[in-house]
KOLGU-4560 file (N, C-alpha, C; in nm, 3 decimals, padded with zeros to 5 digits):
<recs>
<n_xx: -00.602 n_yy: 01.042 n_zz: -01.782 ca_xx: -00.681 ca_yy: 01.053 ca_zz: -01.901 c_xx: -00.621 c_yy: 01.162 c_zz: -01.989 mol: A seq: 1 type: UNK>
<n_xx: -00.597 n_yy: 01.142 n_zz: -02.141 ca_xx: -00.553 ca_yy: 01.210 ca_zz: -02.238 c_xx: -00.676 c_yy: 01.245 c_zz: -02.334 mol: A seq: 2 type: UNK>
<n_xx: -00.683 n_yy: 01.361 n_zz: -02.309 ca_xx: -00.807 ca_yy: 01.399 ca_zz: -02.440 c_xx: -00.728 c_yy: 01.426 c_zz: -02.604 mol: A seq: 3 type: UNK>
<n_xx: -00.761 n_yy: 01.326 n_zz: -02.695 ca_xx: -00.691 ca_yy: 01.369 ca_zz: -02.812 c_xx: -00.811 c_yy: 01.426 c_zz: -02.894 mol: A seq: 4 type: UNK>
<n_xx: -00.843 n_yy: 01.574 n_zz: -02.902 ca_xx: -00.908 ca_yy: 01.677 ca_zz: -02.930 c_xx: -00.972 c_yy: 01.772 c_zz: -02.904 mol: A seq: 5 type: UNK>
<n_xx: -01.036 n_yy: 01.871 n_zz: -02.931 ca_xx: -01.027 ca_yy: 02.013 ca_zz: -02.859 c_xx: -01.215 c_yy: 01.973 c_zz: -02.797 mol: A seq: 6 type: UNK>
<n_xx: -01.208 n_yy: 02.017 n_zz: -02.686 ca_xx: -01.408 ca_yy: 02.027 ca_zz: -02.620 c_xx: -01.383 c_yy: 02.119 c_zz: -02.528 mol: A seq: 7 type: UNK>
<n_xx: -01.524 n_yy: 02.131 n_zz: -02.433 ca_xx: -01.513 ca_yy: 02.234 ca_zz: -02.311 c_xx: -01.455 c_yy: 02.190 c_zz: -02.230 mol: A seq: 8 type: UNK>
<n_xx: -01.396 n_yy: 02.088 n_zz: -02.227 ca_xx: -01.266 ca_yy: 02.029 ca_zz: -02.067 c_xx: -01.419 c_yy: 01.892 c_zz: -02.064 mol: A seq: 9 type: UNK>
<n_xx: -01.362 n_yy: 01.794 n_zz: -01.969 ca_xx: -01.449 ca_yy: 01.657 ca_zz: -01.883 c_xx: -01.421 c_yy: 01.663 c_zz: -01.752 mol: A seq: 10 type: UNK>
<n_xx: -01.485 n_yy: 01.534 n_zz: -01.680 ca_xx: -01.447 ca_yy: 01.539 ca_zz: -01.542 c_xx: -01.500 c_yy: 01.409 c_zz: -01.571 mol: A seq: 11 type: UNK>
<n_xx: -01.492 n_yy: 01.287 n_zz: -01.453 ca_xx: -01.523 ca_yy: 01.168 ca_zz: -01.495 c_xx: -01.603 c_yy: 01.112 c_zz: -01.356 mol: A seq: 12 type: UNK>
<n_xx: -01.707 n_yy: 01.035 n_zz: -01.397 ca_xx: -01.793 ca_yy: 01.037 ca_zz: -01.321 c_xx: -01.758 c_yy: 00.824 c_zz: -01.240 mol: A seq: 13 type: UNK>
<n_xx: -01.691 n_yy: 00.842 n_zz: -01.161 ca_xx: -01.661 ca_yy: 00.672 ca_zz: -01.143 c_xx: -01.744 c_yy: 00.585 c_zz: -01.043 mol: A seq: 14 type: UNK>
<n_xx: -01.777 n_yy: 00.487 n_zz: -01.143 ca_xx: -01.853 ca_yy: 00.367 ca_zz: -01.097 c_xx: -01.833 c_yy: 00.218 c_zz: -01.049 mol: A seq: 15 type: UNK>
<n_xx: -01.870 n_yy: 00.193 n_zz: -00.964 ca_xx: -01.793 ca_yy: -00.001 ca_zz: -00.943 c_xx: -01.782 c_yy: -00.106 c_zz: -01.061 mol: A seq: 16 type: UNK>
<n_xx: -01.856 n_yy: -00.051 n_zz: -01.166 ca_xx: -01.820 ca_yy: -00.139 ca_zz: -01.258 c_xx: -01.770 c_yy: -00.025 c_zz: -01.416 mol: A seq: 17 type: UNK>
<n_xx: -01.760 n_yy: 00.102 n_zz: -01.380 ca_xx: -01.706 ca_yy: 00.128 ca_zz: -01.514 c_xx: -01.661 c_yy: 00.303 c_zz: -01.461 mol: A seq: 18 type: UNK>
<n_xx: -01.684 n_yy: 00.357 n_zz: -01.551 ca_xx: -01.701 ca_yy: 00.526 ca_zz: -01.580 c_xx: -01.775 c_yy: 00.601 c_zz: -01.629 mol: A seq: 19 type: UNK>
<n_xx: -01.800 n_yy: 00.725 n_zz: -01.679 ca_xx: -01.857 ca_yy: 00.806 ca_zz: -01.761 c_xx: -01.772 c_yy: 00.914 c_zz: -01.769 mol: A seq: 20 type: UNK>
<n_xx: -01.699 n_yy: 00.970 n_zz: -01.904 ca_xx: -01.697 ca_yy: 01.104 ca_zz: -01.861 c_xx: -01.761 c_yy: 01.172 c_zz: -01.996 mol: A seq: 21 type: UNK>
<n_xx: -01.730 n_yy: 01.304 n_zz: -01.896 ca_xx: -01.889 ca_yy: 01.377 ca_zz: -01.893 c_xx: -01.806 c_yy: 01.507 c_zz: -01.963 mol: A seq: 22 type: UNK>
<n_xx: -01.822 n_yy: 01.557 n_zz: -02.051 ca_xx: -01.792 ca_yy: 01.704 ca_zz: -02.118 c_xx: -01.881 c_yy: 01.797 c_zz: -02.025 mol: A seq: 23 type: UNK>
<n_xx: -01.797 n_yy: 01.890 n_zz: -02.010 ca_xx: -01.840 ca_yy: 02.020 ca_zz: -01.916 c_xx: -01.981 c_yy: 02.122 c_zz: -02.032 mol: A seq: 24 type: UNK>
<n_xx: -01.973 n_yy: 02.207 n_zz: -01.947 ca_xx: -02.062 ca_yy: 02.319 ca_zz: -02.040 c_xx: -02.200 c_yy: 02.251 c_zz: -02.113 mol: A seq: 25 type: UNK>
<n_xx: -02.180 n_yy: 02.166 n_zz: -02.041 ca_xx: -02.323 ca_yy: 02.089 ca_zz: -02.141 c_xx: -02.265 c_yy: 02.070 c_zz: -02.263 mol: A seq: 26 type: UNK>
<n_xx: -02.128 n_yy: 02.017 n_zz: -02.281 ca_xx: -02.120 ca_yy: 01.995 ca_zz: -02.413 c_xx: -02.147 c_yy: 01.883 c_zz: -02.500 mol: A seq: 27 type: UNK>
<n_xx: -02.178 n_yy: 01.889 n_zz: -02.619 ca_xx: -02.194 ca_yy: 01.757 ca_zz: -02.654 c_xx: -02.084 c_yy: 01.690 c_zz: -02.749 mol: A seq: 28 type: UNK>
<n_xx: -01.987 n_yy: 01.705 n_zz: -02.774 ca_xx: -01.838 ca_yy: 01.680 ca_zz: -02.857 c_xx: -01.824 c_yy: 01.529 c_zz: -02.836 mol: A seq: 29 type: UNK>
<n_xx: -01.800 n_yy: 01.449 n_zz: -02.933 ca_xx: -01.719 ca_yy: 01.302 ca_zz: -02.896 c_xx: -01.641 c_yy: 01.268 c_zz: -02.904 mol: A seq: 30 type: UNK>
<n_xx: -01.493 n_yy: 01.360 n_zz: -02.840 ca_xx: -01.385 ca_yy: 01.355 ca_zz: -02.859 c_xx: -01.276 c_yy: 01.206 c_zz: -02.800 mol: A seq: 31 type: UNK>
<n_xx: -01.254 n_yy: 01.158 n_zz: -02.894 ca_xx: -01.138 ca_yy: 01.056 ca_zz: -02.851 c_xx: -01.088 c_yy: 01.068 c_zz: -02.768 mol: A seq: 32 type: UNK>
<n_xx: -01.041 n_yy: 00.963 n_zz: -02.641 ca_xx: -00.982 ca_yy: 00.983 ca_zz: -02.524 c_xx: -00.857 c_yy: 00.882 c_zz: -02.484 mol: A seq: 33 type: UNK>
<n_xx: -00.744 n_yy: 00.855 n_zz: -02.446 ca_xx: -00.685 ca_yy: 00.758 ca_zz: -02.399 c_xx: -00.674 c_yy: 00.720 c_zz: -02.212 mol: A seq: 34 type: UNK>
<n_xx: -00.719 n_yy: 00.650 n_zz: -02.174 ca_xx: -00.675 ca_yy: 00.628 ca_zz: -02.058 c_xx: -00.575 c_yy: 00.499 c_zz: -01.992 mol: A seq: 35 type: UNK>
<n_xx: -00.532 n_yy: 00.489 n_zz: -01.852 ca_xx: -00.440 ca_yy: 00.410 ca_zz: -01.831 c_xx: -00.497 c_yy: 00.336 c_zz: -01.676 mol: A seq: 36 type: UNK>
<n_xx: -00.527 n_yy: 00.204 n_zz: -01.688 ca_xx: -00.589 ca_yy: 00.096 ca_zz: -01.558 c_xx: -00.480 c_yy: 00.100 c_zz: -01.497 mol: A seq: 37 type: UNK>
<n_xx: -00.470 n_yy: 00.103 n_zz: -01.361 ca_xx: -00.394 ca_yy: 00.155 ca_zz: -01.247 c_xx: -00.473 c_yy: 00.018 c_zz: -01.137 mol: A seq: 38 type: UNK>
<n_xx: -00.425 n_yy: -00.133 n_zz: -01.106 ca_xx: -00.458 ca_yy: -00.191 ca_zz: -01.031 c_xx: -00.374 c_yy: -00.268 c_zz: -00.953 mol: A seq: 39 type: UNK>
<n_xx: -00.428 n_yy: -00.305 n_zz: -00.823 ca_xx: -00.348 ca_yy: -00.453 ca_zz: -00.738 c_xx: -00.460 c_yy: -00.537 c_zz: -00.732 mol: A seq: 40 type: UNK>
<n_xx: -00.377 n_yy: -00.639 n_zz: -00.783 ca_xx: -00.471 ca_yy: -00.771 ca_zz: -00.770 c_xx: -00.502 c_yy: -00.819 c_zz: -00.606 mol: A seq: 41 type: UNK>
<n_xx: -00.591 n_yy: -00.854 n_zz: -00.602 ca_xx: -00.701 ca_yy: -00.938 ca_zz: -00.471 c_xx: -00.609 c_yy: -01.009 c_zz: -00.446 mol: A seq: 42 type: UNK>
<n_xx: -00.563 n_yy: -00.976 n_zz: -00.312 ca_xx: -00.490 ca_yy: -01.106 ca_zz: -00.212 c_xx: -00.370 c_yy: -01.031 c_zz: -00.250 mol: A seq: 43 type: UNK>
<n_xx: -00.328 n_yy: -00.944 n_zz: -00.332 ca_xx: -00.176 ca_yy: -00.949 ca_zz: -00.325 c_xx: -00.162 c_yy: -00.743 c_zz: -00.318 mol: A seq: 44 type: UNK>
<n_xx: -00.269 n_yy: -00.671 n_zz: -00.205 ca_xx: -00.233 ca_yy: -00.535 ca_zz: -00.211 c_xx: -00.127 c_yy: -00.489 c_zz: -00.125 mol: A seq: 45 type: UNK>
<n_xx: -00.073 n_yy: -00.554 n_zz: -00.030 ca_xx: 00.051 ca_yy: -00.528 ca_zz: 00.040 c_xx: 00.166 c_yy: -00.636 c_zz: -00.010 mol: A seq: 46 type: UNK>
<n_xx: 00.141 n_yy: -00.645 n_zz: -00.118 ca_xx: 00.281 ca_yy: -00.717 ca_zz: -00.160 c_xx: 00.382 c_yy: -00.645 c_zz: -00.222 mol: A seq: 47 type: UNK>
<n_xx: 00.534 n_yy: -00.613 n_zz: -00.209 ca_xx: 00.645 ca_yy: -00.575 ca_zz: -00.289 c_xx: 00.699 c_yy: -00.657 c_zz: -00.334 mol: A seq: 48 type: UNK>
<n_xx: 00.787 n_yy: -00.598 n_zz: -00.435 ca_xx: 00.851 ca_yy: -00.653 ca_zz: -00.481 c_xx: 01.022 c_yy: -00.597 c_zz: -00.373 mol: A seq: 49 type: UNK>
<n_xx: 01.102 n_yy: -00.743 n_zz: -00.434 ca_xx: 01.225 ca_yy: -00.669 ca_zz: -00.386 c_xx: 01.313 c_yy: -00.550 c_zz: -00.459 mol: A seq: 50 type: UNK>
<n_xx: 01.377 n_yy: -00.496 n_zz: -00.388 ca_xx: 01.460 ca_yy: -00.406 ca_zz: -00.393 c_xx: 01.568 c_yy: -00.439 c_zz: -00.532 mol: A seq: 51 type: UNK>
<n_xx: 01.577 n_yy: -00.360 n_zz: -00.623 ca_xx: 01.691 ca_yy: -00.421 ca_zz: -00.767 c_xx: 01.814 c_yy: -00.356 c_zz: -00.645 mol: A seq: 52 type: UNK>
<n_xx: 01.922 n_yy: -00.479 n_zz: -00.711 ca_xx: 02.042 ca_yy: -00.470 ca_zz: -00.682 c_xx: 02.110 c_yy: -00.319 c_zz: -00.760 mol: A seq: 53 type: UNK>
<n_xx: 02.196 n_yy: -00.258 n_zz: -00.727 ca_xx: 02.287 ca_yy: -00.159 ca_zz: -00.794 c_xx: 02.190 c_yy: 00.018 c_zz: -00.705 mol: A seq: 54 type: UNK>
<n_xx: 02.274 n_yy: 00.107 n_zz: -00.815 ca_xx: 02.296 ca_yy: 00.192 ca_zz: -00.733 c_xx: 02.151 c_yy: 00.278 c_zz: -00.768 mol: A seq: 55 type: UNK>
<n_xx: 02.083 n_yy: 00.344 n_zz: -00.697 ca_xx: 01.976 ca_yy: 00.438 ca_zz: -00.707 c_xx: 01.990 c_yy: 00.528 c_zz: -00.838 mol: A seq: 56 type: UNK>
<n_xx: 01.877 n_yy: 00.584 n_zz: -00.896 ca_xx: 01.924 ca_yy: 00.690 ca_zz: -00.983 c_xx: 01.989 c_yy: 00.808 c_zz: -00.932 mol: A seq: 57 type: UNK>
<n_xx: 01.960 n_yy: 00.834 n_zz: -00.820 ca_xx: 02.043 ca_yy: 00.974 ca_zz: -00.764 c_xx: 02.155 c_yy: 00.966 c_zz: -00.751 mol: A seq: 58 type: UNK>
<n_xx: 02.185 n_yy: 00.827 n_zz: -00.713 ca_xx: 02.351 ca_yy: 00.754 ca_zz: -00.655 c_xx: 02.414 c_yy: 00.774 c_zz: -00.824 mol: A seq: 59 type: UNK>
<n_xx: 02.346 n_yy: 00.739 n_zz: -00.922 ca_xx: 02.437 ca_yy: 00.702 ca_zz: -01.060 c_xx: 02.472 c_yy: 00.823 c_zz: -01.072 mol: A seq: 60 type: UNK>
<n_xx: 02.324 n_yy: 00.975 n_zz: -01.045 ca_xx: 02.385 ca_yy: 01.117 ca_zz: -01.067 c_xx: 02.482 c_yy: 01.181 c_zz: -00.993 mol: A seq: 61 type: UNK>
<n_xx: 02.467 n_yy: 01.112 n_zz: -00.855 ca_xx: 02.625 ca_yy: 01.196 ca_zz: -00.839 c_xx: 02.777 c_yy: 01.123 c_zz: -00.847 mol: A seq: 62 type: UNK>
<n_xx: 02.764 n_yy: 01.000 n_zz: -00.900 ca_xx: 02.911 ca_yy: 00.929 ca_zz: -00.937 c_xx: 02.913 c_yy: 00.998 c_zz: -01.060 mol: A seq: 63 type: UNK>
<n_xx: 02.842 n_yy: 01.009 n_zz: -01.142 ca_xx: 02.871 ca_yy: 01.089 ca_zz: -01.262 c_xx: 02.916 c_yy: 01.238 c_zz: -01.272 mol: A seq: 64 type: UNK>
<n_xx: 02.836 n_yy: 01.287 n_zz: -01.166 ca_xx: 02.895 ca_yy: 01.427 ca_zz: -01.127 c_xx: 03.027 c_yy: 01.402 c_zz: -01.101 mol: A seq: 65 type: UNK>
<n_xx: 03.039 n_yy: 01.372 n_zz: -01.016 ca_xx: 03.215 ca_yy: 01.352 ca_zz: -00.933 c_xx: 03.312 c_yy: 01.291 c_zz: -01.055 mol: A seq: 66 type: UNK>
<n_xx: 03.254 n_yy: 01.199 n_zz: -01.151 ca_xx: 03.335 ca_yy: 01.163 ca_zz: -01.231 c_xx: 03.388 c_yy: 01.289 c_zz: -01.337 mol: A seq: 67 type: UNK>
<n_xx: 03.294 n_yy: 01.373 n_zz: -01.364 ca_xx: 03.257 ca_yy: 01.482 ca_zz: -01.467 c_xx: 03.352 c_yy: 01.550 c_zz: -01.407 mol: A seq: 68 type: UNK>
<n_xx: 03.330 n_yy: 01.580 n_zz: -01.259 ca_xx: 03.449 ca_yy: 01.735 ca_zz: -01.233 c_xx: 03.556 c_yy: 01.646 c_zz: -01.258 mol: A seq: 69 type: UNK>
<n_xx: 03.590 n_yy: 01.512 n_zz: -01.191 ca_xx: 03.749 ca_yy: 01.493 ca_zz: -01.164 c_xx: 03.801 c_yy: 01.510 c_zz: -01.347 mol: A seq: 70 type: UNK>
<n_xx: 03.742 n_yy: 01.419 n_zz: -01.439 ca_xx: 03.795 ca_yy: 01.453 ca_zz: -01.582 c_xx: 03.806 c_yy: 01.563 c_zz: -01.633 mol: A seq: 71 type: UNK>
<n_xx: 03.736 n_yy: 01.663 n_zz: -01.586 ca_xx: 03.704 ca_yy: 01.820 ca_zz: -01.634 c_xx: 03.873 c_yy: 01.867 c_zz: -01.544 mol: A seq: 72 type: UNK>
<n_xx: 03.868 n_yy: 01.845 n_zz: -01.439 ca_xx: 03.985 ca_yy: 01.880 ca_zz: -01.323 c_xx: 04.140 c_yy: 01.850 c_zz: -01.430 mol: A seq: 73 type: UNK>
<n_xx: 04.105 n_yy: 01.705 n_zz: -01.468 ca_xx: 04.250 ca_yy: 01.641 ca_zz: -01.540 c_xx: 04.277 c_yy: 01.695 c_zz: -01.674 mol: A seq: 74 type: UNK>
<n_xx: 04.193 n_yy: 01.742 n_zz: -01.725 ca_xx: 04.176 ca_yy: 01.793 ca_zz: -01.867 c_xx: 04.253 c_yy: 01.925 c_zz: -01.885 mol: A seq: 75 type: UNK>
<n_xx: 04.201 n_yy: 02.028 n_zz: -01.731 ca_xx: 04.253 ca_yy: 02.124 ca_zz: -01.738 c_xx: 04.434 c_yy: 02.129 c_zz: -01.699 mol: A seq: 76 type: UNK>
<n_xx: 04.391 n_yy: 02.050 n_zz: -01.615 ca_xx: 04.587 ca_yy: 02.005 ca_zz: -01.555 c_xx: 04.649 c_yy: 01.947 c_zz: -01.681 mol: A seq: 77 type: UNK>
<n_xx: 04.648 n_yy: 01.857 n_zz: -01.785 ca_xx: 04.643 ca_yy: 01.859 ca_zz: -01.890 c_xx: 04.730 c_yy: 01.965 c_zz: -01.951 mol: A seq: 78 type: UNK>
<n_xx: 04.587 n_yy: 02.067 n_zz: -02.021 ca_xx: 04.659 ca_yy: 02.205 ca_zz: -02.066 c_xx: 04.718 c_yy: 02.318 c_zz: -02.001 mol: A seq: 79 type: UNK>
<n_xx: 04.722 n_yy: 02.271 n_zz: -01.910 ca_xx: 04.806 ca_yy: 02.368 ca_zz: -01.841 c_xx: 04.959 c_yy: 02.316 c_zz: -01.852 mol: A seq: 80 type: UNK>
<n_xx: 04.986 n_yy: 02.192 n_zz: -01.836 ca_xx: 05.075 ca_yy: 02.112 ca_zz: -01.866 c_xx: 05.155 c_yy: 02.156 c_zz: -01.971 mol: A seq: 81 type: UNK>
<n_xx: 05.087 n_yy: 02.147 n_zz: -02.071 ca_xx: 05.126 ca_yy: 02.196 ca_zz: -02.223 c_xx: 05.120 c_yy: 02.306 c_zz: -02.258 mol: A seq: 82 type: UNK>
<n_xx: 05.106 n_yy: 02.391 n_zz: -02.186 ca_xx: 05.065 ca_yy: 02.587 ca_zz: -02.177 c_xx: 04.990 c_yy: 02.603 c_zz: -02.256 mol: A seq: 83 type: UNK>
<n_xx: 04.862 n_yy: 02.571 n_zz: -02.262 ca_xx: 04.788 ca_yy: 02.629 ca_zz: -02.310 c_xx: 04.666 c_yy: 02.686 c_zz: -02.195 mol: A seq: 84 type: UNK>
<n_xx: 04.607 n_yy: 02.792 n_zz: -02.287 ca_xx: 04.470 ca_yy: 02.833 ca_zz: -02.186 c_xx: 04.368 c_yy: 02.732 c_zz: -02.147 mol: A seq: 85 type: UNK>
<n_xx: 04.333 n_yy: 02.767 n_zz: -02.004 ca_xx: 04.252 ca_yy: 02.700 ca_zz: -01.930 c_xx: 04.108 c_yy: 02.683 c_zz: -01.994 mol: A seq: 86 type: UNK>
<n_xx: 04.058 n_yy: 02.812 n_zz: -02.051 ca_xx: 03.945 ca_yy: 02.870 ca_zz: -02.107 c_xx: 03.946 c_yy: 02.789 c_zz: -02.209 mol: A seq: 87 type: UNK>
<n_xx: 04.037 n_yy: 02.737 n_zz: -02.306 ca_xx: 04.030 ca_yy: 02.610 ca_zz: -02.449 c_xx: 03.979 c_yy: 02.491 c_zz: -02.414 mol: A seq: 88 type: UNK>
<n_xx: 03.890 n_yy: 02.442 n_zz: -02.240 ca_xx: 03.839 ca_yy: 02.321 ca_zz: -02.230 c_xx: 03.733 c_yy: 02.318 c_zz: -02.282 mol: A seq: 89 type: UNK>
<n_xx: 03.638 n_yy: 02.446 n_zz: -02.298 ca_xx: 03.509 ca_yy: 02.458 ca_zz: -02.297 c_xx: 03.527 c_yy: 02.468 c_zz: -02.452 mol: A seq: 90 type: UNK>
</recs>
């Protein structure tokens, strides 16, 4: 739940068929709210989905790492090549 405007804070009071929330402090404010339905449908709560093909996000961060030093590595071999300072990669 997103409160879009200023009150004493809520807390939300949940029911089998709905909600309430409730402003603290006894307040009475009718501040606009956004919220987000979070469900599994009947008959299907132990169902997955499969697995996506390709590489994990952690897997993409460290091929990218490893890619990053080795070009950073060649860049410097590079100018060194050509005598210049190491310190001119950055």
């Amino acid at each position: 739940m997103q409160l879009n405007g200023e009150c004493n804070g809520v807390y939300v009071e949940k029911w089998t068929d709905g909600f309430d929330v409730i402003e603290l402090d006894k307040g009475t404010n009718n501040v606009p709210f956004d919220y987000r339905v979070v469900a599994k449908r009947k008959g299907y709560e132990n169902y997955r989905f499969e697995k996506m093909g390709g590489l994990t996000p952690e897997e993409m961060e460290a091929k990218q790492a490893v890619y990053s030093e080795k070009t950073e590595k060649e860049l410097k071999d590079l100018l060194q090549y050509q005598g210049k300072e190491i310190d001119e990669v950055k």
